[in-house]
C-alpha positions as CSV (number, residue, x, y, z in Angstrom):
1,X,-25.6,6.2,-0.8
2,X,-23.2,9.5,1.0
3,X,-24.2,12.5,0.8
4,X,-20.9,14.1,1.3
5,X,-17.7,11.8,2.3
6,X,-14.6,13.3,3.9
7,X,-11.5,12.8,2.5
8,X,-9.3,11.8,6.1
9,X,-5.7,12.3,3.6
10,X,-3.9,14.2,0.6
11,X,-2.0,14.4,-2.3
12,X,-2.8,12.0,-4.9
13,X,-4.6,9.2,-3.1
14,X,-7.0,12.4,-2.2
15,X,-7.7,13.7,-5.5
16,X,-8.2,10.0,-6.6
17,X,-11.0,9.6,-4.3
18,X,-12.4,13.2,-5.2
19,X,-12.8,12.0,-9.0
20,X,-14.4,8.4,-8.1
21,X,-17.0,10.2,-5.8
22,X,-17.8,13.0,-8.5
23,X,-18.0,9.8,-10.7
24,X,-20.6,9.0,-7.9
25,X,-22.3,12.0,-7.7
26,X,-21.4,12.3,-3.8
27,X,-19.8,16.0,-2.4
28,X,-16.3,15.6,-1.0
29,X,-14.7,17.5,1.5
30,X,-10.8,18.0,1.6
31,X,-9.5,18.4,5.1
32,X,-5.5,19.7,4.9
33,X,-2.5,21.1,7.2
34,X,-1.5,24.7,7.0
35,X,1.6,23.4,4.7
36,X,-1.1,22.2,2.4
37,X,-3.4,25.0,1.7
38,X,-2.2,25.3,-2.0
39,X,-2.8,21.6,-2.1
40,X,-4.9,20.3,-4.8
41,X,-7.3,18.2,-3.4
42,X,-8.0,21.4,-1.4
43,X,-8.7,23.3,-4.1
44,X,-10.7,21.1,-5.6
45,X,-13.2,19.4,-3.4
46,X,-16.4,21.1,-2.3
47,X,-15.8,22.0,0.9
48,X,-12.4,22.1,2.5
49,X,-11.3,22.7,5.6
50,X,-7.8,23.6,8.0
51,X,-7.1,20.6,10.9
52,X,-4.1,21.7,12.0
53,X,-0.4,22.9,11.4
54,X,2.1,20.7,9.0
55,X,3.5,18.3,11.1
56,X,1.0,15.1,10.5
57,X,0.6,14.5,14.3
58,X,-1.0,17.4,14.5
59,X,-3.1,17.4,11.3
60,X,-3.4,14.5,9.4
61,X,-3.4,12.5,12.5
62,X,-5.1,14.7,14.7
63,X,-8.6,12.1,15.3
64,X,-10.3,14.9,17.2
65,X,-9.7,17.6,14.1
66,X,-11.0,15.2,11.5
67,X,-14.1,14.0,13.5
68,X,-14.7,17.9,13.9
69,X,-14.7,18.8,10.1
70,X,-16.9,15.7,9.3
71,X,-19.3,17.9,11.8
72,X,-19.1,20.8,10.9
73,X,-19.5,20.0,7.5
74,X,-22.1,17.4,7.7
75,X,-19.8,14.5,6.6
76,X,-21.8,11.2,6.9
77,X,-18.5,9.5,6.3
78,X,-14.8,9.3,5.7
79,X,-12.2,7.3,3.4
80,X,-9.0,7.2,4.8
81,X,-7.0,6.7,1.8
82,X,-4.1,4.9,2.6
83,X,-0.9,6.1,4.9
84,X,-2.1,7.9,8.4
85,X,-5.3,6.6,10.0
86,X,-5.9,4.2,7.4
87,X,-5.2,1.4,9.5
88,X,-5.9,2.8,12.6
89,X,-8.6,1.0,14.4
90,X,-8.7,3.4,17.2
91,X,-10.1,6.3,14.7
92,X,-12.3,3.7,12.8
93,X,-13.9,2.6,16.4
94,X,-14.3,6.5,16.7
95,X,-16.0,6.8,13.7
96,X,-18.6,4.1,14.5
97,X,-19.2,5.9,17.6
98,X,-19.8,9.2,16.3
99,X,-22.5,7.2,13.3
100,X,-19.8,8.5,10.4
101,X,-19.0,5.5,8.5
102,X,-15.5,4.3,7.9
103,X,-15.1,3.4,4.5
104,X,-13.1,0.1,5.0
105,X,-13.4,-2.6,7.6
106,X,-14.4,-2.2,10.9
107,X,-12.3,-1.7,13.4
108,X,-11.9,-5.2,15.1
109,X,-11.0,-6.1,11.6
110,X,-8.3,-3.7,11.7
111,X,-7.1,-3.8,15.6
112,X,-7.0,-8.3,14.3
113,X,-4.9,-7.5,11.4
114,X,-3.0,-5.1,12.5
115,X,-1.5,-7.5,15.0
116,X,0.9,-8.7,12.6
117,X,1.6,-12.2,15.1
118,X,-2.1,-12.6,15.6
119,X,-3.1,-12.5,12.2
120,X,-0.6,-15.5,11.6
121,X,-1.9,-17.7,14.0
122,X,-5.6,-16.3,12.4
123,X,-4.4,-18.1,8.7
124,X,-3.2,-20.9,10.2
125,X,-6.7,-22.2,11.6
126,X,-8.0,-22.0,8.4
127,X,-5.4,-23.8,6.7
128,X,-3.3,-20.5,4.9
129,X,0.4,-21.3,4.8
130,X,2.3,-18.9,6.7
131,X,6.0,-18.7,7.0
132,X,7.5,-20.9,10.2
133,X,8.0,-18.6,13.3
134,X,7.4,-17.9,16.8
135,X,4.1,-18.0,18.2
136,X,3.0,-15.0,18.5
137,X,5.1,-11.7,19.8
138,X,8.3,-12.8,21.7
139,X,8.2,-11.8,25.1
140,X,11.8,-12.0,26.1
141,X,15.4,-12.1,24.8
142,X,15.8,-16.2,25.3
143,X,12.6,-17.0,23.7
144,X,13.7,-15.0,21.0
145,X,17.2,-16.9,20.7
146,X,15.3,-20.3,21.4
147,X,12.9,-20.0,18.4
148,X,15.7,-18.5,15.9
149,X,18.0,-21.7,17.0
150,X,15.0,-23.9,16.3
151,X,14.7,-22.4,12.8
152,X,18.0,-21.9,11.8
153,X,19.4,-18.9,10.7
154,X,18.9,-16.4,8.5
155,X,16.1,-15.3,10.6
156,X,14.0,-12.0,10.2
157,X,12.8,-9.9,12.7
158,X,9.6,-7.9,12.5
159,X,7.1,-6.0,14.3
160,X,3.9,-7.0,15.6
161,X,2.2,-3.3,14.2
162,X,2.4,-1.2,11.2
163,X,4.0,-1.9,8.2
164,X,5.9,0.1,5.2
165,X,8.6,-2.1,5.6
166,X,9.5,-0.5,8.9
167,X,10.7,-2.4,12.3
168,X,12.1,-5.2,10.0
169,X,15.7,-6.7,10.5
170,X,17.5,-9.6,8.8
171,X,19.6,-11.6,11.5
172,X,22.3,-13.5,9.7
173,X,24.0,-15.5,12.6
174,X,23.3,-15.6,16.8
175,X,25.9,-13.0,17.9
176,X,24.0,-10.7,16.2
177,X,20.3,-11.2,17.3
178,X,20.1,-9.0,19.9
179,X,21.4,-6.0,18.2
180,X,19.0,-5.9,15.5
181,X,16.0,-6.8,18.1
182,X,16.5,-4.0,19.4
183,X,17.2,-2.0,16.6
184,X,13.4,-2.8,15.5
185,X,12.1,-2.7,18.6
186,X,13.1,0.7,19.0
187,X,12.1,1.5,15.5
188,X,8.8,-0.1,16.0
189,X,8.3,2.5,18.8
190,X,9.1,5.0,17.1
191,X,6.8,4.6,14.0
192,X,4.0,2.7,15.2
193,X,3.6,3.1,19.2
194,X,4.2,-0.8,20.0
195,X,7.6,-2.2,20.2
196,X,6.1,-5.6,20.1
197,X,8.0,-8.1,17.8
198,X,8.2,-11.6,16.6
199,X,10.5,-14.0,14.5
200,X,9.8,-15.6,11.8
201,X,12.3,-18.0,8.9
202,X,13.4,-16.0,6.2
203,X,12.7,-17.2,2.8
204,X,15.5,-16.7,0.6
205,X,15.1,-14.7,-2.3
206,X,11.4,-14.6,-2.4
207,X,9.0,-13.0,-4.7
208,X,6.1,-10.3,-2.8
209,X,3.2,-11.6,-4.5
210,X,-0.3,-9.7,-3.3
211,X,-3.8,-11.0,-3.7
212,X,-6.1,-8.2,-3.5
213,X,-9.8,-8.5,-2.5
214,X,-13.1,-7.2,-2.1
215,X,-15.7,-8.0,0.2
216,X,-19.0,-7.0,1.3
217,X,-21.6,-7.0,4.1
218,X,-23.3,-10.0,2.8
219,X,-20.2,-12.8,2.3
220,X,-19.4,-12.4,-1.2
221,X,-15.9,-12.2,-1.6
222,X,-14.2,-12.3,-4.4
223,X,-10.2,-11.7,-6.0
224,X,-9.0,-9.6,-8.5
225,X,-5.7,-11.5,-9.0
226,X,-1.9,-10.7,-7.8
227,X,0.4,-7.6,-8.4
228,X,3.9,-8.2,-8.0
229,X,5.5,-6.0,-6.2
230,X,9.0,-7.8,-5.6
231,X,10.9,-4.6,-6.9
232,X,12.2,-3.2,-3.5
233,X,14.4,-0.8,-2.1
234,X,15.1,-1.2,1.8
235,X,11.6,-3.0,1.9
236,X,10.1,0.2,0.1
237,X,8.1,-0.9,-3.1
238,X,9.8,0.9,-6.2
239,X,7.1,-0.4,-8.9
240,X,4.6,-2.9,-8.9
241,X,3.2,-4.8,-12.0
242,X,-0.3,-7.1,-12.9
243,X,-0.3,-9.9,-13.6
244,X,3.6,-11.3,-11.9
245,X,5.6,-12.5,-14.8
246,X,5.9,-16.0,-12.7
247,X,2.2,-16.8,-12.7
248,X,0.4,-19.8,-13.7
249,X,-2.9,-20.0,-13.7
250,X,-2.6,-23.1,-11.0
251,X,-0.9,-20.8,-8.3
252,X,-3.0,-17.9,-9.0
253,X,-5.8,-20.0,-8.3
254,X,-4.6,-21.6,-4.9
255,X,-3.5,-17.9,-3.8
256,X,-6.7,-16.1,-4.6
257,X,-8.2,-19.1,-2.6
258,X,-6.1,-18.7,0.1
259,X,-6.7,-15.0,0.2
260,X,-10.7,-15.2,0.2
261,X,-10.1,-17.7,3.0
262,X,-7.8,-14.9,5.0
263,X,-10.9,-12.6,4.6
264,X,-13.3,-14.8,5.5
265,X,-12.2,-15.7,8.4
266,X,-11.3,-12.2,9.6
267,X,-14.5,-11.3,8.9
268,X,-13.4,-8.8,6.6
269,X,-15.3,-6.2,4.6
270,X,-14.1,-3.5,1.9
271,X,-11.0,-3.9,0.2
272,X,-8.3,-5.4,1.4
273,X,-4.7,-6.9,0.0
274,X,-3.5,-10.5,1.4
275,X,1.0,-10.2,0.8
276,X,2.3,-13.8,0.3
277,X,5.8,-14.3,-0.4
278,X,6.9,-16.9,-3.3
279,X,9.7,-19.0,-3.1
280,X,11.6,-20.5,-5.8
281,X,9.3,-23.8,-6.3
282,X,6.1,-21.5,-6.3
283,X,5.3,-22.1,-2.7
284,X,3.6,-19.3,-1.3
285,X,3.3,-17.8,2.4
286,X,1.1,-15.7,3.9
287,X,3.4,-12.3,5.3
288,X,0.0,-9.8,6.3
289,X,-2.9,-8.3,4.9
290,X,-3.4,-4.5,4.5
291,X,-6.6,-3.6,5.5
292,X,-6.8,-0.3,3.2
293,X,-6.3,0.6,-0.1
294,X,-3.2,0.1,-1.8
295,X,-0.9,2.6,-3.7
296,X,-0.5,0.5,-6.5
297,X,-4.3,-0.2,-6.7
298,X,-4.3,1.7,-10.3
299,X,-2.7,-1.5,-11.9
300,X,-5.2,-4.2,-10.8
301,X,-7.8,-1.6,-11.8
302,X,-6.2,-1.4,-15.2
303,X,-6.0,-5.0,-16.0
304,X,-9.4,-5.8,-14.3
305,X,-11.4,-3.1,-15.1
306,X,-12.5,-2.9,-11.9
307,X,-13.0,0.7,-10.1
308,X,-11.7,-0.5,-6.8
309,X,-12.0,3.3,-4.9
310,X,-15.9,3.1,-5.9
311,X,-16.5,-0.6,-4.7
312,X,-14.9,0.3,-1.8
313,X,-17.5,3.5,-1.4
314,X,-20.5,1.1,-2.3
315,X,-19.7,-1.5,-0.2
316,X,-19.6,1.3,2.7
317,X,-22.7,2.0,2.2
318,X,-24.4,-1.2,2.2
319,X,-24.7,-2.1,-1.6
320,X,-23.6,-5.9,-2.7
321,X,-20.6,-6.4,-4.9
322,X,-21.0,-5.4,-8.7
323,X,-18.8,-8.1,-9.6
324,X,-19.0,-11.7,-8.9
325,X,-15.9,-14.0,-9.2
326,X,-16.9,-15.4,-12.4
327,X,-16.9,-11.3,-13.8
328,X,-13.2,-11.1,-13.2
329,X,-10.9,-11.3,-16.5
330,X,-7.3,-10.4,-16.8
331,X,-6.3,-8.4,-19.2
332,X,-3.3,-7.2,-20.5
333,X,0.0,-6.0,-18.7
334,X,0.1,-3.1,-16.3
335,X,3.3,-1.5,-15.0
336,X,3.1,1.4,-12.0
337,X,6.3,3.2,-11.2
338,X,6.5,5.4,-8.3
339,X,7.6,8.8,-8.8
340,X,9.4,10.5,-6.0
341,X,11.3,13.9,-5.4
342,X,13.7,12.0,-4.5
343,X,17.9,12.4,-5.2
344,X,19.0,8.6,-5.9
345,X,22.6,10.0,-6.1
346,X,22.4,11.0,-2.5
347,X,20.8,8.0,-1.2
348,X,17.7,8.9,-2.7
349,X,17.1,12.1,-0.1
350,X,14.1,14.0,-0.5
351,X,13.8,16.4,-2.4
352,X,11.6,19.4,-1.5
353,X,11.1,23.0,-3.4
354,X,8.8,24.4,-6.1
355,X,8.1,22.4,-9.4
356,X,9.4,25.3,-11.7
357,X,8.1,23.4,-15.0
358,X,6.2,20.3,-15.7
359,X,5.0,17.5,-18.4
360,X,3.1,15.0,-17.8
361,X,2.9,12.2,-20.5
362,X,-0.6,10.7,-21.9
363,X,-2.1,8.4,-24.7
364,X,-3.8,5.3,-25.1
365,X,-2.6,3.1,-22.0
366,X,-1.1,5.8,-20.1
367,X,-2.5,6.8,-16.5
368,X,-0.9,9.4,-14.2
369,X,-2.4,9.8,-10.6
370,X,-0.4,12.7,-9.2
371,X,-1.8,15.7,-7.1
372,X,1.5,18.1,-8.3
373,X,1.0,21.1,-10.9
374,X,3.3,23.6,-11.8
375,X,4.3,26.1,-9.2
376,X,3.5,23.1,-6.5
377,X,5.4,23.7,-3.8
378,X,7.1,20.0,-2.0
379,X,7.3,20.5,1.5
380,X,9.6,18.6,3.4
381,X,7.0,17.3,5.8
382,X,5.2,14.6,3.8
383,X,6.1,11.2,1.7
384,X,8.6,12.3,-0.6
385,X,6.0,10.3,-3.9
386,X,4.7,13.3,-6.0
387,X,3.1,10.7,-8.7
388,X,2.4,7.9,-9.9
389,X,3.0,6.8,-13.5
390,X,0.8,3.5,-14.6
391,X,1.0,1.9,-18.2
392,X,-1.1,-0.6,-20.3
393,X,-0.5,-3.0,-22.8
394,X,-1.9,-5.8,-24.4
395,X,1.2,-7.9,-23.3
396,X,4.0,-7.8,-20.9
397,X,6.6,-6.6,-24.2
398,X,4.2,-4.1,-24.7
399,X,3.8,-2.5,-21.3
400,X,7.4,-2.6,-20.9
401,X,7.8,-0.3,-24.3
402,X,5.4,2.2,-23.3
403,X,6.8,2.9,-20.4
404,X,10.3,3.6,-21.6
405,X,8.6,6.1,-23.5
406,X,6.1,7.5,-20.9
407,X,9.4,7.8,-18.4
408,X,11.1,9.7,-21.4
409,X,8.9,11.9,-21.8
410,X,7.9,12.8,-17.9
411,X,9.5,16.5,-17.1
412,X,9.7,17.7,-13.6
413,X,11.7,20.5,-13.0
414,X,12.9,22.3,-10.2
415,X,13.5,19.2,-7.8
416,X,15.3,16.3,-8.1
417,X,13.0,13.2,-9.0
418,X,13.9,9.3,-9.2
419,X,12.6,9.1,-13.2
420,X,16.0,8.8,-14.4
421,X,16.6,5.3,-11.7
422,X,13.2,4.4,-12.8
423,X,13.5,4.1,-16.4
424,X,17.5,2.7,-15.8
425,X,15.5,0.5,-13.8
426,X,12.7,-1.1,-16.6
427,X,15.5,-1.3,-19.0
428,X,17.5,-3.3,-17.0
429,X,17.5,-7.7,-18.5
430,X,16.3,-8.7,-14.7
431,X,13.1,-6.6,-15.5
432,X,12.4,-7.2,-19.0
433,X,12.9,-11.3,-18.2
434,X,10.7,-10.7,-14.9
435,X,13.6,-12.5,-13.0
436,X,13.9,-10.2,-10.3
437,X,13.1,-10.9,-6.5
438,X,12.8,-8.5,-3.6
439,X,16.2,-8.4,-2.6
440,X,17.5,-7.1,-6.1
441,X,17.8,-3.6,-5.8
442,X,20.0,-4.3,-2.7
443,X,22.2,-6.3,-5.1
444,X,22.6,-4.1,-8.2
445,X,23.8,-0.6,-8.0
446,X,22.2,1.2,-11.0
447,X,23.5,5.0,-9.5
């Protein structure tokens, strides 16, 4: 097992790793920008250590800075949380070189996956469905309009790298295709380095249904079932929830098949999330896998009992799976909903400043993963999410009711924060019936 791991992140995903390697009996040590020396994962790691000013280019992506604080400090390796170089198979190559292990795949895992157009063609040889598109990246305007005609609009277009639901646009009739190709491609560019993009059908009204998995060094690989995370704003995931209200146990069987298949055949190690999207009839697609953790892990944790920040740490350092497939019971309801400083009645601007007061609810069932305290200054030069706000119940009804009441009762003062959209949100009939698809929030106006 580590002797000390470097946390390569911040805020709450941070100090989540921080407690599961205490847990472990492993040092941590925090790296953080000059913005961030207040920060709490700073303050509360064994070591920690200054990479750079705020701006995340310089800092939290600075490769060079975070391979020097793992030796400086003696780091034998680094989890990447999720966000910045968590998907970056450039830094995890880097790692292998410099004999500091990367907790998460390697890095022709990543560099495979990454490739959003190469990982499609990947699940198709082994039999995944994948939504109907063009093979590969399009290299030119006309074999973009030749594959969208051959498909029929709507069409979506999407880039190769990255993800967060950026360098995505929905193309609604031909006079309009080469507008929003190179709106993403520019987009692309900007956000991920690679302007690469292809086309692909666009399943109406789908359902974003994720599989997520582990997987060690010796081929086990097993699921821990699906979160639903079809509540969406601007392709932004607003709250996520285990098991989906549309599961059967049928589909969740074929899905968590198809998703150990997807590994499998990537080679993949460490956990990773397979995204399908669900049409009407319960037909399922593969849209990419996310080789990282995921911030709405705490849910399939919840319902699973699974600590999926400590597999991931074991499985890094050589230890088989503590679970087998057959150890995996659902059960109960979990609900996360994303807390932002955020104004929803300015189009949900950020929201920086100094929390003045805070109250953070609790109880049986009630899990907050935030890295905020009171006198926390936001800065404006980070993800605008300050918590996260995850509930348990024996039953859907049940998870639904306590988090009205965990919502209710969640104070932040001194910035605005999206509580008040989230809990107009879960009170909403489309939520409590589960009959809500991806492209709802784009539809209702509940500001």
């Amino acid at each position: 097992m580590f002797k000390k791991i470097l946390i390569a992140n911040r805020g709450e995903i941070a100090v989540r790793i921080i407690h599961a390697c205490r847990e472990l009996g492993i040092r941590t040590v925090a790296v953080f920008s000059e913005a961030d020396r207040g920060a709490l994962h700073a303050k509360i790691a064994d070591e920690a250590i200054c990479i750079g000013p705020a701006p995340s280019s310089e800092s939290y992506l600075n490769v060079r800075a975070i391979i020097g604080a793992c030796e400086i400090t003696g780091a034998d390796a680094v989890h990447p949380g999720f966000g910045f170089l968590s998907e970056n198979a450039s830094f995890a190559r880097t790692c292998e070189k410099c004999s500091i292990a990367f907790i998460g795949p390697d890095s022709h895992s990543i560099e495979m996956l990454g490739d959003k157009a190469a990982a499609k063609e990947a699940m198709k040889g082994v039999g995944v469905p994948v939504i109907p598109g063009s093979d590969g990246a399009v290299k030119s305007f006309e074999q973009a309009k030749a594959t969208a005609e051959k498909m029929g609009y709507p069409v979506m277009v999407k880039a190769s790298a990255g993800g967060g639901g950026r360098g995505i646009r929905i193309v609604e009739s031909a006079d309009k295709l080469e507008t929003m190709i190179n709106a993403a491609k520019q987009e692309a560019l900007s956000a991920f380095g690679n302007d690469e993009i292809y086309i692909e059908k666009l399943v109406q009204n789908p359902k974003h249904i994720e599989i997520q998995i582990l997987a060690d060094n010796y081929g086990n690989v097993i699921s821990l079932g699906e979160r639903d995370c079809s509540m969406q704003r601007r392709n932004q995931k607003v709250l996520e929830e285990a098991p989906s209200p549309i599961m059967d146990e049928k589909t969740r069987r074929k899905m968590s098949k198809a998703a150990c298949a997807a590994a499998r055949v990537c080679g993949y190690k460490n956990a990773g999330t397979i995204e399908f999207l669900v049409d009407k009839d319960k037909k399922f697609y593969f849209m990419e896998m996310n080789t990282r953790i995921q911030v709405e892990h705490p849910i399939t944790e919840e319902v699973t009992g699974v600590d999926i920040v400590k597999e991931q740490i074991r499985i890094a350092a050589g230890e088989k799976l503590s679970y087998s497939q057959d150890d995996i019971r659902l059960s109960g309801h979990a609900i996360e909903c994303r807390i932002n400083a955020e104004n929803p009645e300015m189009n949900f601007m950020p929201s920086p400043g100094v929390i003045d007061s805070l109250f953070v609810p609790g109880g049986p069932g009630v899990r907050v993963d935030t890295a905020v305290y009171q006198g926390y200054e936001i800065t404006p030069y980070y993800d605008s999410m300050i918590a996260k706000l995850i509930v348990h119940g024996n039953s859907r009804e049940e998870a639904i009711a306590k988090m009205k009441w965990a919502l209710s009762e969640f104070i932040v003062d001194g910035v605005c924060t999206n509580i008040d959209f989230q809990l107009k949100l879960i009170r909403t009939d489309a939520f409590e019936k589960g009959d809500y698809d991806n492209g709802y929030l784009n539809r209702v106006k509940l500001i």
